[in-house]
Each structure stands twice: as structure tokens, then as C-alpha cells.
N, C-alpha and C positions, 0 to 999 in steps of 0.2 A: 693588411694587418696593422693593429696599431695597440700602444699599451697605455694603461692608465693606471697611474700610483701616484700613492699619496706621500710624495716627498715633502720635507718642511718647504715654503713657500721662500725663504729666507736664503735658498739654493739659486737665487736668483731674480733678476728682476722682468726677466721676459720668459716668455714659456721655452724660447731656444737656450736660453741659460739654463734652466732646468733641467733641460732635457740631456745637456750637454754634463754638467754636475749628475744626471741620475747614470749616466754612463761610465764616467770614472766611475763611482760607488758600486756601480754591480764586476764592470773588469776588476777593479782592486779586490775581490774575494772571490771569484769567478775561480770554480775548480776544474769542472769539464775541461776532458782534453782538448775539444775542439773550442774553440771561440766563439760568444756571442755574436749572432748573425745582424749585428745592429741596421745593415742596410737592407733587410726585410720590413723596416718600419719607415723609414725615411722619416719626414716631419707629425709624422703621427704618433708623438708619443705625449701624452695629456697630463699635465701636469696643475695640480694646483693652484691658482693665484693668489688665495687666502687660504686661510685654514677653515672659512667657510664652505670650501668646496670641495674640502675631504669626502671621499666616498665615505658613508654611503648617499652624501646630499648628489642631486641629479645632476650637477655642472660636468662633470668630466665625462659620464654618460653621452647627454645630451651633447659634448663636443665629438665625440667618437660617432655617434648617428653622423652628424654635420657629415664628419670626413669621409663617411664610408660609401659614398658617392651613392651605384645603383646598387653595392654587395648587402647584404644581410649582415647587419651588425650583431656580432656576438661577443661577449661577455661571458669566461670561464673564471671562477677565484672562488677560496678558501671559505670565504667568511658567508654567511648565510643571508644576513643583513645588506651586504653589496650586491648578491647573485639578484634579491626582492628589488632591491632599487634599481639596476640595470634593466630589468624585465619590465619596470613599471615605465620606465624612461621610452620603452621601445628596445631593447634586445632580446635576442635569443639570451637567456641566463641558463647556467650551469654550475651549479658547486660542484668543486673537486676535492678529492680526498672521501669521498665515501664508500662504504663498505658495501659490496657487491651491483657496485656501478663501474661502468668505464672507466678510466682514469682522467679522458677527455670528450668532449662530445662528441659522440659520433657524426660522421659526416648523415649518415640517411638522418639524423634526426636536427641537423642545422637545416638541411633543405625542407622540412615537412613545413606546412604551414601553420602562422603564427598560433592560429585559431586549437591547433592540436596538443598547446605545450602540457 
């Protein structure tokens, strides 16, 4: 698993800077009782290096492919414009938050083949 957000690039000067700055920012307002499971990600969390690689541009996509070794890279989020570009990069895409859909992608439909999205 790995995550990709568009923090300001300015959080740092390496991708582990960021990623370390994007972790204080989510614990600092972090309500769930339990704790973010931050070592589900380990160095997979994709961050910015300019403000040219905001999603929806393909950089952080295309680093999430790189890392996802032989798994099937997917890509669930909000916005409709990142779901297109993650897809087009090569992911499974999935907008969340819609009405009489999943909440998240279902597993039988991360495993179907690309060709059936």
C-alpha cells in the first residue's frame, strides 16, 4: 500500500522530508480512536517535488506503479480528474464518495482484468 498527496513541496526538501511533515499533519488532527497505521506504508508515501507534480499531472501515479513492485496498483480518491489520471497512468481508478456505489473498491473488482474497467 502506498499514498499519494499533494502536500506543498516546500514541506521539505526530500521526498522522506515530506513524507515525514505529511505525518505530523494528519496525527496533529487525527480523531479516530485508534491510530493511524503509518507502518502499513513504509517508504511508500508519494509526495510532490514541485508543484508541477500535483495530481492530477502523472508524477506521483507513475511513482506509485514504480513501487508496487508485481501487486496491481490502485488508486481510490475523491476528485474525478485524479481517479482519469491515475487510470490513464496505468491504475485501477476509483472515485469515492458516490451515490449507490461502494464506499471502496471492491476486492472482485481490483482483481478483474484491466481490459474490463
Amino acid at each position: 500500500m502506498g499514498i499519494t498527496t499533494n502536500v506543498p513541496p516546500s514541506w521539505g526538501t526530500t521526498d522522506a522530508e515530506r513524507a515525514e511533515a505529511t505525518k505530523k499533519y494528519i496525527s496533529a488532527s487525527w480523531s479516530e480512536t485508534e491510530p493511524f497505521v503509518w507502518e502499513y506504508f513504509g517508504d511508500r508515501i508519494f509526495t510532490p517535488r514541485g508543484t508541477e507534480e500535483y495530481k492530477p499531472a502523472p508524477a506521483l501515479f507513475q511513482r506509485g506503479i514504480e513501487h508496487s513492485g508485481s501487486c496491481r496498483a490502485v488508486f481510490e480518491g475523491e476528485n474525478p480528474d485524479e481517479v482519469t489520471a491515475a487510470t490513464a497512468a496505468g491504475m485501477r481508478g476509483y472515485q469515492i464518495g458516490q451515490r449507490n456505489q461502494p464506499a471502496y473498491l471492491p476486492l472482485h473488482r481490483v482483481l478483474l482484468p484491466f481490459l474490463d474497467q
